[in-house]
C-alpha positions, 0 to 999 in steps of 0.5 A: 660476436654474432654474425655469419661464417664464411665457410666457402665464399663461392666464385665471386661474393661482394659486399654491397649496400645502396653504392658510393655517391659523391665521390667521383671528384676524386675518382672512386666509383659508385659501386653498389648491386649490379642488379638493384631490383633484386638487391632491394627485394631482398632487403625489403623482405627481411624488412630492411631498409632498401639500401642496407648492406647485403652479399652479392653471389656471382654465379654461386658457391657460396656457403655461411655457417649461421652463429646468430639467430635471424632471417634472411632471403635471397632474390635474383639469379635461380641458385639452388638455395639450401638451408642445412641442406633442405632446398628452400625457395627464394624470393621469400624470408626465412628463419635460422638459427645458430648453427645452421648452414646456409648454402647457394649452389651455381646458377642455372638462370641469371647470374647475380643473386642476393642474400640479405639479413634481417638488419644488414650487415654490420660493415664499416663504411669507407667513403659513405658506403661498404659497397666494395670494389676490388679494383679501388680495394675499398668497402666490405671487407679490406676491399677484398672479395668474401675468404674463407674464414671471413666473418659477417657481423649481424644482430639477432632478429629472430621473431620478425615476420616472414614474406614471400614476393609472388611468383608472378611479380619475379623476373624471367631471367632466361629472356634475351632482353632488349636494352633501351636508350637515352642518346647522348649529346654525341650521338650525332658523331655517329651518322643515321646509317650508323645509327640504325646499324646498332639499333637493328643489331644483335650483340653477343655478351663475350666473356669480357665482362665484369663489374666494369663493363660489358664488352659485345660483339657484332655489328661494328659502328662508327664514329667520325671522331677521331678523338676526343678529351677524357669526360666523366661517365655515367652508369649505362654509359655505351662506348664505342671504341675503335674497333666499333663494338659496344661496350655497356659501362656499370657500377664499377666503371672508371669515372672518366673515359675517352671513347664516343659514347652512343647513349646510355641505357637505362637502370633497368635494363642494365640490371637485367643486362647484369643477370647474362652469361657470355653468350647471350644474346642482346639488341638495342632499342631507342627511347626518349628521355621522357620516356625513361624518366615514365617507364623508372616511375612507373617501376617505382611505383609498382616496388613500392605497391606490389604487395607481399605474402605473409608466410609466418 
């Protein structure tokens, strides 16, 4: 079988395609990359397409011993990317051959990075998709973060053509982002005062935060209500539990919750949100739902027209 050994699977590596879609009725989650920008570049560099089955390399460590001849390319998070042990740039394709050893060190800038093959990963599917979520133990393998010894099956795909994404058309990851949101139909739970309280706020990342959600601290908010039935939540979703600060629901949210919700901020924004470490700094910025429906076409529209260098 051709494929990828898992030497050393790093912190924390996921096997994500596109995410989990339909399933909410019996509570499983959509899953799918924290950080689809970054998740669909490196697909589309090895020519893929946009929702295939990739890695997911939280903070790094990761290393794979190449039993295929392929291409790959890694986007998102600055890891120092080696090729049997030859620096290599990201954001680009590249050739391997079997044998070869494929390492990404520990982040320095961002913190999701993402590793795709020429062809995808040859996952089997659970519910639709390989995406994995630990916490239902479904997808990628057993539902299980990547062991040591894993392996990841692949076809050949050796003589393809190389890309490279411009420098100028890769995100800064270092940047404090501003979050825009859509309000929610319970916005009006929180008065004007409260409202632009945390619209004016600075918020901190704390160390609780995970594929679920980001919880932040600072400036507390409330609500004037004093409770209210479990509904579904959608991805992006800002809960304000009692203790008034927000917490930023994501791909692996539960599928229904119980805490007022301020709005939800939008695709985006949460991927850039996904590249922070504990400590960085965020702050919040009201927009239309018009406004945001422009700014996710506009982005679409310059995925689909940015043009690639070809290298090889």
């Amino acid at each position: 079988m051709k494929g990828f050994k898992v030497v050393q699977p790093g912190l924390l590596t996921l096997i994500q395609d596109g995410g989990r879609y339909g399933h909410h009725r019996i509570g499983l989650t959509t899953g799918g990359p924290l950080d689809a920008h970054a998740f669909k570049w490196a697909n589309r560099l090895c020519e893929n397409d946009l929702n295939t089955t990739a890695l997911e390399v939280s903070i790094g460590g990761l290393v794979l011993e190449a039993q295929v001849d392929t291409r790959v390319a890694v986007c998102g998070a600055v890891m120092p990317f080696k090729i049997n042990g030859q620096q290599m740039p990201r954001w680009c394709s590249h050739r391997v051959k079997a044998g070869d050893k494929i390492e990404l060190g520990f982040a320095t800038s961002g913190a999701r990075a993402y590793l795709a093959v020429a062809g995808g990963f040859e996952i089997k599917q659970s519910f639709s998709s390989t995406s994995t979520v630990t916490r239902e133990m479904i997808g990628g393998l057993q539902g299980q973060k990547l062991q040591p010894g894993d392996f990841l099956p692949c076809q050949s795909s050796y003589s393809g053509a190389l890309w490279a994404l411009p420098e100028s058309e890769q995100p800064d990851y270092s940047r404090s982002p501003t979050l825009r949101v859509v309000l929610g139909y319970q916005h009006q739970a929180f008065d004007r005062v409260q409202q632009q309280l945390f619209f004016s706020s600075e918020y901190t990342l704390t160390s609780s935060a995970d594929r679920m959600g980001f919880r932040l601290a600072g400036q507390a908010v409330t609500s004037t209500m004093s409770g209210m039935l479990s509904e579904g939540i959608c991805h992006g979703a800002i809960q304000i539990p009692a203790d008034g600060q927000p917490i930023v629901l994501l791909n692996d949210r539960q599928t229904i919750g119980g805490y007022p919700k301020m709005g939800s901020v939008i695709a985006l924004d949460t991927a850039q949100l996904s590249q922070q470490l504990p400590g960085a700094k965020v702050c919040f910025e009201e927009i239309s739902l018009e406004l945001a429906h422009n700014i996710l076409c506009l982005a679409e529209r310059r995925f689909v027209t940015t043009d690639v260098l070809r290298i090889a």
